[in-house]
Kinemage of the C-alpha trace (Angstrom):
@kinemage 1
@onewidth
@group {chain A} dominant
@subgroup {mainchain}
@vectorlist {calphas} color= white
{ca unk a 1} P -39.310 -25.724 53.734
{ca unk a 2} L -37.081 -26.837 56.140
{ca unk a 3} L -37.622 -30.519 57.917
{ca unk a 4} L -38.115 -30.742 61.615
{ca unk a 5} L -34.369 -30.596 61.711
{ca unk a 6} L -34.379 -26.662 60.342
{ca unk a 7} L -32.688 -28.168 57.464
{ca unk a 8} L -32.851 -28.324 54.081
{ca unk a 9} L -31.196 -30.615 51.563
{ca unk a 10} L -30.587 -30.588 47.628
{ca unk a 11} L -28.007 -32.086 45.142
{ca unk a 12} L -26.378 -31.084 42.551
{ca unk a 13} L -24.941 -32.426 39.314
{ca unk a 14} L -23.711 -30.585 35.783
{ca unk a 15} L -26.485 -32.462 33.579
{ca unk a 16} L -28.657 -30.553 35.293
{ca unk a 17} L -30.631 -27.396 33.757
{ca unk a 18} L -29.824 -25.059 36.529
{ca unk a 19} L -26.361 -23.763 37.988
{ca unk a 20} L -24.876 -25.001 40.835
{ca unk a 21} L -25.424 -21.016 42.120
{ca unk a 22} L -28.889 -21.571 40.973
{ca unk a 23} L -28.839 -24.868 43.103
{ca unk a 24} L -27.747 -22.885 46.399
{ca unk a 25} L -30.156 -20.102 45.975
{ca unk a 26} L -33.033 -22.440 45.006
{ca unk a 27} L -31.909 -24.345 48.450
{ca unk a 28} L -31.866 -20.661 50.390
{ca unk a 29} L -35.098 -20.045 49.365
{ca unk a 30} L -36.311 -23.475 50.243
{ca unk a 31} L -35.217 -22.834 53.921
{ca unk a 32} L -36.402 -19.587 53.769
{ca unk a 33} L -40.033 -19.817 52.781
{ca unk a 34} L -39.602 -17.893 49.561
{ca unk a 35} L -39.303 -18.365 46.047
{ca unk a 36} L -35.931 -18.004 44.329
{ca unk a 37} L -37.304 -15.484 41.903
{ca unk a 38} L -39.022 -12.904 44.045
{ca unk a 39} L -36.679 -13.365 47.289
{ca unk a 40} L -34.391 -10.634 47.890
{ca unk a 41} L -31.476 -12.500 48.731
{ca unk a 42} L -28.210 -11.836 46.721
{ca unk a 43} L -25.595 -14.870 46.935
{ca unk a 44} L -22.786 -12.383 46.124
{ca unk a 45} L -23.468 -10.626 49.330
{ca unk a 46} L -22.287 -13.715 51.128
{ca unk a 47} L -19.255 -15.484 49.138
{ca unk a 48} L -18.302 -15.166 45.301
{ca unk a 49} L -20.251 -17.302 43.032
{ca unk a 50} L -17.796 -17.260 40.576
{ca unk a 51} L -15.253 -18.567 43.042
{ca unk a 52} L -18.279 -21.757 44.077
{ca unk a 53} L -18.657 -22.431 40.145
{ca unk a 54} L -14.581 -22.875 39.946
{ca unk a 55} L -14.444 -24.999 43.141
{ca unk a 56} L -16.823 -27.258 42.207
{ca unk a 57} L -15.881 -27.830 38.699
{ca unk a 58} L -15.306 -31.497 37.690
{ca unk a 59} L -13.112 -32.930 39.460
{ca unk a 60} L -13.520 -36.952 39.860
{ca unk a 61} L -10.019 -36.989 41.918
{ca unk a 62} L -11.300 -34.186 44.399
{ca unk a 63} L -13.877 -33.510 46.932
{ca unk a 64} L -14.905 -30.429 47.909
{ca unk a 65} L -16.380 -28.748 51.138
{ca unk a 66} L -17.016 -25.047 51.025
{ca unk a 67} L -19.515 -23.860 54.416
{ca unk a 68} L -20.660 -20.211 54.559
{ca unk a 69} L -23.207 -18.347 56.886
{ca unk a 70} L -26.133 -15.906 55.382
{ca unk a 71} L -28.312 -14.332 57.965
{ca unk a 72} L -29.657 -16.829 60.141
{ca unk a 73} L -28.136 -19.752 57.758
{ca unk a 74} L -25.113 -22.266 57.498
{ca unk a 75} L -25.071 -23.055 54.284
{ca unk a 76} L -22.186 -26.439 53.232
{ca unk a 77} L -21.646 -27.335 49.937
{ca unk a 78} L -19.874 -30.768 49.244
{ca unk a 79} L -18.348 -33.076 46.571
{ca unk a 80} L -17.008 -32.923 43.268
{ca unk a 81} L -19.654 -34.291 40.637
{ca unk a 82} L -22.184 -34.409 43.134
{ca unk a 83} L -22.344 -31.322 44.617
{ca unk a 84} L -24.873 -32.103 48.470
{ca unk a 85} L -26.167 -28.757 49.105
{ca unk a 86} L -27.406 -28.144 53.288
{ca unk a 87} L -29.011 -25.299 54.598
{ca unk a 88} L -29.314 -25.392 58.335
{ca unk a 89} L -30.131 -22.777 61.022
{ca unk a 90} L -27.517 -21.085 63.110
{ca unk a 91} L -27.200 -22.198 66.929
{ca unk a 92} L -29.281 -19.566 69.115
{ca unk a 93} L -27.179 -16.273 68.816
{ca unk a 94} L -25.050 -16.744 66.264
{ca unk a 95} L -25.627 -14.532 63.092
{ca unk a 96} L -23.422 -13.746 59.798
{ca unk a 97} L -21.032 -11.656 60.060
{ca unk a 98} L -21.515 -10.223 56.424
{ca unk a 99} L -23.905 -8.446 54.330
C-alpha cells in the first residue's frame, strides 16, 4: 500500500527471481491495493515492456530514468543494476493519457 506520501517504493536487481516487468507490476499493484495476479492491469497498455527490459539491461557505465503515467499513477524507473522502482499519485486532475 502506498505510505502517507501516496507512494510506493521497490528495487530491482537481475539476481532476483522475478522480472524487472514483474518488479513494476508487483509495485502497481502495491499502490493499487491489489494483487499482481488477479489485478486487471496490463503494463503493455501503458509503455512496451520489451522496450523497459532493453533499457535497463546491464549497464554499469549507464543510468537510466524511464517515467510513465497509468491511470491515476506516475510510475519512474531508475538506474542501471539497480533498477528504484516509484509509484506515486498524479497531482489533482491530471490523468493518463493512454489506455
Amino acid at each position: 500500500m502506498p505510505n502517507e506520501n501516496n507512494r510506493v517504493e521497490d528495487s530491482y536487481t537481475p539476481e532476483q527471481t522475478r522480472t524487472l516487468c514483474g518488479a513494476v507490476i508487483e509495485a502497481i499493484a502495491d499502490y493499487r491495493g491489489t494483487d499482481p495476479h488477479t489485478d486487471d492491469f496490463v503494463l503493455y497498455e501503458y509503455t512496451d515492456p520489451d522496450a523497459i527490459t532493453k533499457l535497463f539491461q546491464h549497464d554499469a557505465n549507464q543510468n537510466h530514468l524511464l517515467q510513465f503515467t497509468a491511470d491515476d499513477a506516475q510510475i519512474t524507473l531508475e538506474g542501471n543494476d539497480t533498477v528504484e522502482i516509484s509509484v506515486n499519485r498524479l497531482p489533482d486532475g491530471q490523468h493518463s493519457l493512454q489506455k
